[in-house]
C-alpha positions as CSV (number, residue, x, y, z in Angstrom):
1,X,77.8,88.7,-39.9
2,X,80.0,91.2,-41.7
3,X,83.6,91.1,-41.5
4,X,83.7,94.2,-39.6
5,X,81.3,92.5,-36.7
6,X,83.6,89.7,-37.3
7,X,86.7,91.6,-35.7
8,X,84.7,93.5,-33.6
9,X,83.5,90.4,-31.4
10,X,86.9,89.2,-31.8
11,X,88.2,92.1,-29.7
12,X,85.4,91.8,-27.5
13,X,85.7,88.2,-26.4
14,X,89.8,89.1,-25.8
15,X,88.8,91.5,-23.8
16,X,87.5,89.4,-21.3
17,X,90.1,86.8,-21.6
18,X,93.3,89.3,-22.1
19,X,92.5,92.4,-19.6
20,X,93.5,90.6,-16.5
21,X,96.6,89.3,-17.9
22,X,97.9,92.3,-19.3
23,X,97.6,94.1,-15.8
24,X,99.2,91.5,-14.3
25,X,102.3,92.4,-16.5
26,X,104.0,95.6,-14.5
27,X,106.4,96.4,-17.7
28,X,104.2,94.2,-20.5
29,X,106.7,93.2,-23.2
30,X,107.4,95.1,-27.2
31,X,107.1,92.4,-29.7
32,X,110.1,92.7,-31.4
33,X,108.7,91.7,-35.0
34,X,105.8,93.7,-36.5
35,X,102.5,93.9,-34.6
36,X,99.5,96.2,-34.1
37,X,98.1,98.0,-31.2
38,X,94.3,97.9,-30.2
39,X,92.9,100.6,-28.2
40,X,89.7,99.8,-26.8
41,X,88.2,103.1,-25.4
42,X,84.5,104.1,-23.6
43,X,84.3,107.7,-25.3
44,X,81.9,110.6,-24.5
45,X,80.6,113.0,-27.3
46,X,82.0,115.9,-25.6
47,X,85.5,113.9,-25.2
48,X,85.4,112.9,-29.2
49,X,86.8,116.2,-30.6
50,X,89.6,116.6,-28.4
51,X,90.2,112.3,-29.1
52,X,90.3,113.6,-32.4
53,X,92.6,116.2,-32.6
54,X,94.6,114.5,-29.9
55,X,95.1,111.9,-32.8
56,X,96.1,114.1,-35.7
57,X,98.5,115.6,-33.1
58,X,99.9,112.2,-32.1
59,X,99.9,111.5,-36.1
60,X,102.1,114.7,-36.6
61,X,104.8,113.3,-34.2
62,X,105.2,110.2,-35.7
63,X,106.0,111.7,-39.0
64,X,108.1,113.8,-37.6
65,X,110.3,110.4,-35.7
66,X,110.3,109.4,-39.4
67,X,107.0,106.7,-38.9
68,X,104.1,108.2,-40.7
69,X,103.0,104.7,-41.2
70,X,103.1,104.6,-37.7
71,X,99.9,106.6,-38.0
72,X,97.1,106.2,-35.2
73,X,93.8,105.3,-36.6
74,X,90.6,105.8,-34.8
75,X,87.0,104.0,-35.4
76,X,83.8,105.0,-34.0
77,X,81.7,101.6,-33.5
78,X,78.7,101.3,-35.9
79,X,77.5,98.0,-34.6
80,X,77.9,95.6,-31.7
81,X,76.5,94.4,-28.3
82,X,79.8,92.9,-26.8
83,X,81.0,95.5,-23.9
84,X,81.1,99.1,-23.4
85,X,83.8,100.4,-25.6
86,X,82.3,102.5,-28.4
87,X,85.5,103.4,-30.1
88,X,89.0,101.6,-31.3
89,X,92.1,103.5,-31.9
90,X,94.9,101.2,-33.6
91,X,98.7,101.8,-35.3
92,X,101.3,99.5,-36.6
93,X,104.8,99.1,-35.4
94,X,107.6,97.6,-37.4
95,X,109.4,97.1,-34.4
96,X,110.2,97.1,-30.9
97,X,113.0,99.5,-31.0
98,X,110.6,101.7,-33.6
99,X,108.0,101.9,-30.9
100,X,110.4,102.0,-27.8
101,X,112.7,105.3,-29.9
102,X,108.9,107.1,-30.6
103,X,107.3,106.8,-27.5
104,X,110.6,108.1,-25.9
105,X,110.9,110.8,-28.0
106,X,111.1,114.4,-27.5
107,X,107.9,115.1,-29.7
108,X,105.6,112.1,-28.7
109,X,106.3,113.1,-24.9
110,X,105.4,117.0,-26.1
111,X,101.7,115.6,-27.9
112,X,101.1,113.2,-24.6
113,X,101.3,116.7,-22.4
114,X,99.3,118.7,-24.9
115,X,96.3,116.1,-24.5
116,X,95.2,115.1,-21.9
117,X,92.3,113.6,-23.2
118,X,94.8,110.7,-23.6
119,X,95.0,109.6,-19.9
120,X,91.6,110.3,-19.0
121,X,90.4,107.5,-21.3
122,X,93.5,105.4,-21.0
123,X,92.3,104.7,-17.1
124,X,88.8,102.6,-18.8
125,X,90.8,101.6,-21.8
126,X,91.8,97.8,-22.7
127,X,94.9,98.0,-24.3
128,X,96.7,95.1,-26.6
129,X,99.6,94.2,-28.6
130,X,98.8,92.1,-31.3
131,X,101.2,90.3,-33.7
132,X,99.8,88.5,-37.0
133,X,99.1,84.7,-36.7
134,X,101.3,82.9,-39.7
């Protein structure tokens, strides 16, 4: 099994184990030391060109709140078997209060309203915060 298969089960298995939990959570909690976030999305080919841009446009915001490393990164899946999500979107936060200041911001608000790609696919998304394991 590659590496990539590797993470990809990973994810898979946590979303069966971590779904529930997370909607349990009405305001789910920022770490407040570095972590990623994990998209899990069910994607159409007419909705992957508007995803796309929607993701350079998110990109441009963040550089502009001063996080280009911030920057969303989306995968199409390749391989796999586990579930029905066919694409990942992911970013790393350095913070809480780095996260909490961009997605409050003037310009991340302005790229949520130009897209709404966004919400359509955040209804059948899993979502997760992950922090690195020491």
């Amino acid at each position: 099994m590659t590496r990539y298969q590797t993470v990809m089960c990973a994810l898979a298995l946590s979303v069966g184990s971590g779904a529930a939990a997370l909607g349990q959570e009405a305001q789910p909690s920022v770490p407040n030391q570095p972590f990623k976030t994990v998209h899990m999305l069910v994607v159409s080919p007419f909705q992957e060109p508007a995803l796309a841009a929607a993701v350079d446009d998110f990109n441009r915001a963040l550089a502009q709140e001063g996080c280009s490393a911030c920057a969303y990164h989306l995968y199409k899946l390749f391989v796999g078997k586990y579930g029905q999500f066919n694409y990942m979107m992911t970013s790393d936060w350095p913070s809480a209060d780095v996260y909490v200041r961009i997605h409050s911001s003037p310009s991340y608000s302005a790229a949520n309203r130009r897209n709404p790609v966004m919400s359509e696919l955040a209804a059948g998304e899993f979502y997760g915060r992950y922090i690195r394991v020491k």
